[in-house]
C-alpha positions in Angstrom: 37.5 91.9 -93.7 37.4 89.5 -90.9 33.7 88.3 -90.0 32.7 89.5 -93.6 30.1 87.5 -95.6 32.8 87.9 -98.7 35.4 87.4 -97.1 36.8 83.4 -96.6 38.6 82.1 -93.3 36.0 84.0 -91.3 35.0 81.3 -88.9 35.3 83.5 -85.5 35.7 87.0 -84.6 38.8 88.9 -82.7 38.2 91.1 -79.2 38.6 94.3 -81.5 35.6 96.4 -82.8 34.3 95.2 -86.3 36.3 97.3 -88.9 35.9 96.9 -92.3 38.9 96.4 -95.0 39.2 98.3 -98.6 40.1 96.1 -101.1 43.5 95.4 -101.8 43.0 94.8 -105.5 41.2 98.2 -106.8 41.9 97.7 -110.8 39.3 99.1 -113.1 38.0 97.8 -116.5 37.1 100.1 -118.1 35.8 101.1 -121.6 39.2 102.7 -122.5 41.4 100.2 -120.5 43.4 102.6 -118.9 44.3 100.6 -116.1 45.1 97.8 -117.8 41.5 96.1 -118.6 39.4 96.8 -121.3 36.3 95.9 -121.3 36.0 92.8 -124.0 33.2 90.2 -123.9 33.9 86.7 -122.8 37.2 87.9 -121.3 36.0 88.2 -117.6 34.5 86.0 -115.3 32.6 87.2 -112.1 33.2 85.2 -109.4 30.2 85.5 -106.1 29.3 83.7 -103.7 24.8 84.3 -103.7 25.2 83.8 -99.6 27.3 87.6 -99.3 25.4 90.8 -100.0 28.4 92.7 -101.2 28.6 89.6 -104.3 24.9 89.9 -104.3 25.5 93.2 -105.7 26.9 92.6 -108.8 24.6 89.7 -109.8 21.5 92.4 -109.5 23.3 94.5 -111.6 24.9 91.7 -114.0 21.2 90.7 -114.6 19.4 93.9 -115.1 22.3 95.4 -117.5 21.9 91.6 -119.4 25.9 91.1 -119.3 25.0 87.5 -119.0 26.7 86.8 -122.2 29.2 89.0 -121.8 30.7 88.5 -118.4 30.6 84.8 -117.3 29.0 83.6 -114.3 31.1 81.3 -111.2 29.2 80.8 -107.7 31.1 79.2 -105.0 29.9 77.1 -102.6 28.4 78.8 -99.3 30.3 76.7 -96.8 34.3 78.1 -97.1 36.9 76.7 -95.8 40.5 77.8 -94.7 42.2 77.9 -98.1 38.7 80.6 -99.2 35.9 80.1 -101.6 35.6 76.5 -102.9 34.0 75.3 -106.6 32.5 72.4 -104.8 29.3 72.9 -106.4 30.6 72.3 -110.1 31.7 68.8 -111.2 35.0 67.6 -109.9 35.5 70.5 -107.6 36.5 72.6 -110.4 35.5 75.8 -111.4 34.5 74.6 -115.4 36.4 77.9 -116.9 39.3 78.6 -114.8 40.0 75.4 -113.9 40.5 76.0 -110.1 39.3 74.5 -106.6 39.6 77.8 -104.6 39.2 81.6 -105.6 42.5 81.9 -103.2 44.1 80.4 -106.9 43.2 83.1 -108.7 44.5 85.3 -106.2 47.7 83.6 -106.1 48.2 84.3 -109.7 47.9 87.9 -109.1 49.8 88.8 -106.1 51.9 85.6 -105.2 52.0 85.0 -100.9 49.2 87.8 -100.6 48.4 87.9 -96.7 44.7 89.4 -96.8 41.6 87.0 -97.3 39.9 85.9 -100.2 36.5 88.1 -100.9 33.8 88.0 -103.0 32.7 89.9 -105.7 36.0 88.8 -107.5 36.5 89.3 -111.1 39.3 87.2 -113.0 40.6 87.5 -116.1 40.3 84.1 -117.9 43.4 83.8 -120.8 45.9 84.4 -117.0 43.4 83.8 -114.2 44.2 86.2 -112.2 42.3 88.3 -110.1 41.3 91.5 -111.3 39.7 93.0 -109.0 38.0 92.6 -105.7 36.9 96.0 -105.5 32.9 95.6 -104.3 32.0 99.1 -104.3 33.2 100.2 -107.5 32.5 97.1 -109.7 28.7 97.8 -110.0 29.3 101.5 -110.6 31.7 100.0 -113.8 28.7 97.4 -115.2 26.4 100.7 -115.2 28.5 103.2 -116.7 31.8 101.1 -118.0 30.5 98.3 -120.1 27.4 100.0 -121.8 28.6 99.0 -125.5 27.8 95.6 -123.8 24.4 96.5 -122.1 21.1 94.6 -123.4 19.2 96.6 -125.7 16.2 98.6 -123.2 19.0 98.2 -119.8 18.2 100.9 -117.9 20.7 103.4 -116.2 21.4 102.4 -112.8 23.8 105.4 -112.2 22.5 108.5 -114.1 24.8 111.0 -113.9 22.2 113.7 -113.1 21.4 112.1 -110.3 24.8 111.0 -109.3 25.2 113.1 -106.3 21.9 112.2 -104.9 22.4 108.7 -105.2 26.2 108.6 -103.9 24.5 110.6 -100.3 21.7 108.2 -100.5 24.4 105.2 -100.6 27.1 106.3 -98.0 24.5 106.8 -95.2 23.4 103.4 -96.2 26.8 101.7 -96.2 27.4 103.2 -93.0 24.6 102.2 -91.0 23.0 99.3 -92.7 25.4 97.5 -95.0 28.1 97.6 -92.7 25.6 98.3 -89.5 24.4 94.8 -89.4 28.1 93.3 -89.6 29.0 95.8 -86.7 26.6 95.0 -84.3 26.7 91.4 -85.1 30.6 91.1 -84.4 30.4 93.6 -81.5 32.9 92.5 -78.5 31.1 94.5 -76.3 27.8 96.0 -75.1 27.9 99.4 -75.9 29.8 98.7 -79.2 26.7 96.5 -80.2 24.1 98.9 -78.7 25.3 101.5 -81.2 25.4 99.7 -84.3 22.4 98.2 -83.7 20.8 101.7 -83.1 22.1 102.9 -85.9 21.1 100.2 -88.1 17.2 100.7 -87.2 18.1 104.6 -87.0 19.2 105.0 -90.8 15.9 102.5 -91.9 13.5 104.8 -89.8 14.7 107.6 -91.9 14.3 106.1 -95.1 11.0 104.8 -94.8 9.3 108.3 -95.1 11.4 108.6 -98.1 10.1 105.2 -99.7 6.7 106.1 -98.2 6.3 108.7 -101.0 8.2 107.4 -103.9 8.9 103.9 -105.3 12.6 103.8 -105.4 15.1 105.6 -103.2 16.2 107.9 -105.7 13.3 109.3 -107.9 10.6 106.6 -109.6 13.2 104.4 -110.9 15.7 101.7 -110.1 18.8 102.9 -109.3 22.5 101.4 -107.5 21.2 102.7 -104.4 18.2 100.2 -104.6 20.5 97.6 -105.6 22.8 98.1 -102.1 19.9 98.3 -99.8 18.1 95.5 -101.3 21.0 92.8 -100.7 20.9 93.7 -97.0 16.8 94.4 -96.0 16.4 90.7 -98.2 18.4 88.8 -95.5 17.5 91.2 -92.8 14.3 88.6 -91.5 16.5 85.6 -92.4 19.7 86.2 -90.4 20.4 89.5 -89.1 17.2 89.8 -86.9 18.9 86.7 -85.3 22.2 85.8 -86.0 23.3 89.4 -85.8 20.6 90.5 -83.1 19.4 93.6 -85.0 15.9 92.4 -83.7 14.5 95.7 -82.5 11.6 94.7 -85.1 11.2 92.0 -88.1 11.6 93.8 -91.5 7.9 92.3 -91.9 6.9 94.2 -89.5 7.6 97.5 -91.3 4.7 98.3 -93.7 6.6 100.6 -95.2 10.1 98.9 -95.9 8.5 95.4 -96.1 6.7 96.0 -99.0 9.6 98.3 -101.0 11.9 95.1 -100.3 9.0 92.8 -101.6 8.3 95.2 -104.5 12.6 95.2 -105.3 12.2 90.6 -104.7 9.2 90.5 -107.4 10.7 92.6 -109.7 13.0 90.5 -112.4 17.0 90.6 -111.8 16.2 90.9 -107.8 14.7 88.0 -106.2 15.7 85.8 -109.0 19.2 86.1 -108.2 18.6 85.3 -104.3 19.0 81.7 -102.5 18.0 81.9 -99.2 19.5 78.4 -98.9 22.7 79.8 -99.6 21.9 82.6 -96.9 21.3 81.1 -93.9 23.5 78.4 -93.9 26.5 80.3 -94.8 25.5 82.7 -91.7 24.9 80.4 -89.4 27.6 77.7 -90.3 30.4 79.6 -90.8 30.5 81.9 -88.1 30.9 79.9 -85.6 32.6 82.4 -83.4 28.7 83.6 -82.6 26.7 80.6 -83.7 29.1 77.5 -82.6 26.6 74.7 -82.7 25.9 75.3 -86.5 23.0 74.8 -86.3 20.8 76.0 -89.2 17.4 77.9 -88.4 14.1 76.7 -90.0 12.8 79.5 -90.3 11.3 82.3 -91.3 8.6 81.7 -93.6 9.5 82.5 -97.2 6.0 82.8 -98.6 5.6 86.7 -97.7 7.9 87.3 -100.7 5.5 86.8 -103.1 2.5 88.3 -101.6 1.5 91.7 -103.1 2.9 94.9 -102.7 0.9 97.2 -104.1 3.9 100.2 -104.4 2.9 100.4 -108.8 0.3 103.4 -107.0 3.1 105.1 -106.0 3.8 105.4 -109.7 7.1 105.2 -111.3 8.9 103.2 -113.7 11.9 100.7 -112.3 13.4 100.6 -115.9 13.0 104.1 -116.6 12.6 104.1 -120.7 13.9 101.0 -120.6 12.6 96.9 -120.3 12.9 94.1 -117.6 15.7 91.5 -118.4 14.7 88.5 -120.2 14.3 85.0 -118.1 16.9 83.6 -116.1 19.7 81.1 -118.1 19.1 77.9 -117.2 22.2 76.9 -115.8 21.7 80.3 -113.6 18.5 79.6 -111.9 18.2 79.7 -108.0 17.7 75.8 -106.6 14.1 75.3 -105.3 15.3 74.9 -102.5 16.7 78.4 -102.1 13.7 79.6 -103.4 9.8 81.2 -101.6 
């Protein structure tokens, strides 16, 4: 996954085109445990950094589904360095649970010498630590539909199996050309490699928005996973791909349409309460240094637009279906002020 947001030792970028890797470590846990991992309270702990979309995923979904209690919480420090994802922001440079300086630990434990990098969303299982898996596109899917004898009472269904085959076309044209769009024509080695990721990254969004233009949510009036896997990417669209990635055809607060969905998604609790824009920008911009090798953090953009309204509630809908909003954020959760509109 060289160049990926997850992924540690990603400094630079190679003369070949962006190409995304699958996760090495594809374990399930699952309700019945038939891979190995049963799903059992306090056993797990998810490991993210809040700077990578793909981590970003699973602490929407964590929050929404209220498996706070259930499946402990580790963020790493933005800044990586060679040896992967550092604890540096608990005391003594240790994660408090697992007892480790560097995710690369628990990886050790699993698959001892393992060549590939170090990603986030990682989940490790705390009695061995050893990683789990890093699978990023199927451990959301799981929370929704895996752990619900775990789910808050009023969690809504981010997965509904009516709907599954709607949401899963909604999602892979999204992966495609936005997820992994922006990280294509950011590490693009050449000009016509760049010029058609970026096309394709405003080319999938301009479809979309007559979709959103009509309804709420992507799929139907409520919140779904497919809301969940654009959101991580439009909310840092402004902040560092316009730039840092040069997918700056237009702002994302430019686009009446897609601005206020992504504002409407920010407001609403278990979105923008899980995002630190801190985090953001200066992983970006300090880490990949192969395109930004001065460092040097931006200032901008201004954060206030988040909270502005939206006014999408008169498109009707309901984001937790028959459900409730999560409860406030843990304390020992909450997004710095600093990372925060």
């Amino acid at each position: 996954m060289s160049g990926d947001a997850g992924t540690a030792g990603n400094s630079g970028y190679g003369r070949k085109p962006f190409k995304r890797s699958k996760s090495h470590f594809a374990d399930r846990i699952t309700a019945d445990g038939r891979d190995g991992w049963p799903v059992e309270s306090g056993r797990y702990r998810l490991v993210v950094s809040r700077a990578c979309p793909w981590a970003s995923r699973a602490l929407v979904s964590r929050r929404l589904l209220g498996l706070e209690d259930a499946l402990s919480l580790a963020v790493a420090d933005p800044i990586q360095d060679d040896r992967s994802w550092r604890f540096t922001l608990d005391p003594d440079g240790h994660d408090p649970v697992l007892g480790i300086r560097y995710l690369g630990e628990a990886y050790d434990r699993r698959e001892t010498g393992y060549p590939g990098g170090v990603s986030v969303p990682a989940i490790v299982d705390v009695p061995t630590g050893a990683l789990v898996t890093n699978d990023y596109q199927r451990i959301t899917l799981d929370l929704a539909t895996e752990w619900t004898a775990l789910h808050r009472p009023g969690a809504p269904d981010l997965y509904p199996e009516a709907r599954r085959d709607e949401i899963d076309e909604v999602m892979a044209g999204v992966y495609e050309d936005v997820n992994n769009g922006v990280y294509r024509a950011g590490f693009a080695t050449g000009q016509e490699e760049y010029e058609a990721a970026c096309a394709g990254v405003f080319r999938r969004l301009e479809e979309l928005a007559p979709r959103l233009e009509r309804q709420r949510y992507l799929v139907g009036g409520t919140l779904t996973e497919a809301d969940i896997r654009l959101f991580t990417t439009l909310v840092r669209f402004d902040a560092v791909y316009h730039g840092h990635f040069k997918c700056n055809r237009w702002k994302l607060a430019e686009h009446p349409v897609l601005w206020a969905y992504v504002r409407d998604l920010f407001q609403t609790p278990g979105f923008g309460d899980t995002v630190d824009f801190d985090h953001i920008k200066r992983h970006y911009h300090q880490v990949h240094t192969g395109i930004n090798p001065t460092a040097i953090v931006p200032l901008g953009p201004d954060l206030a637009g988040w909270l502005t309204p939206h006014h999408r509630e008169e498109l009707g809908g309901r984001p937790f279906g028959d459900g409730t909003p999560p409860g406030p954020v843990r304390a020992d959760e909450e997004v710095p002020a600093s990372g925060r509109p």
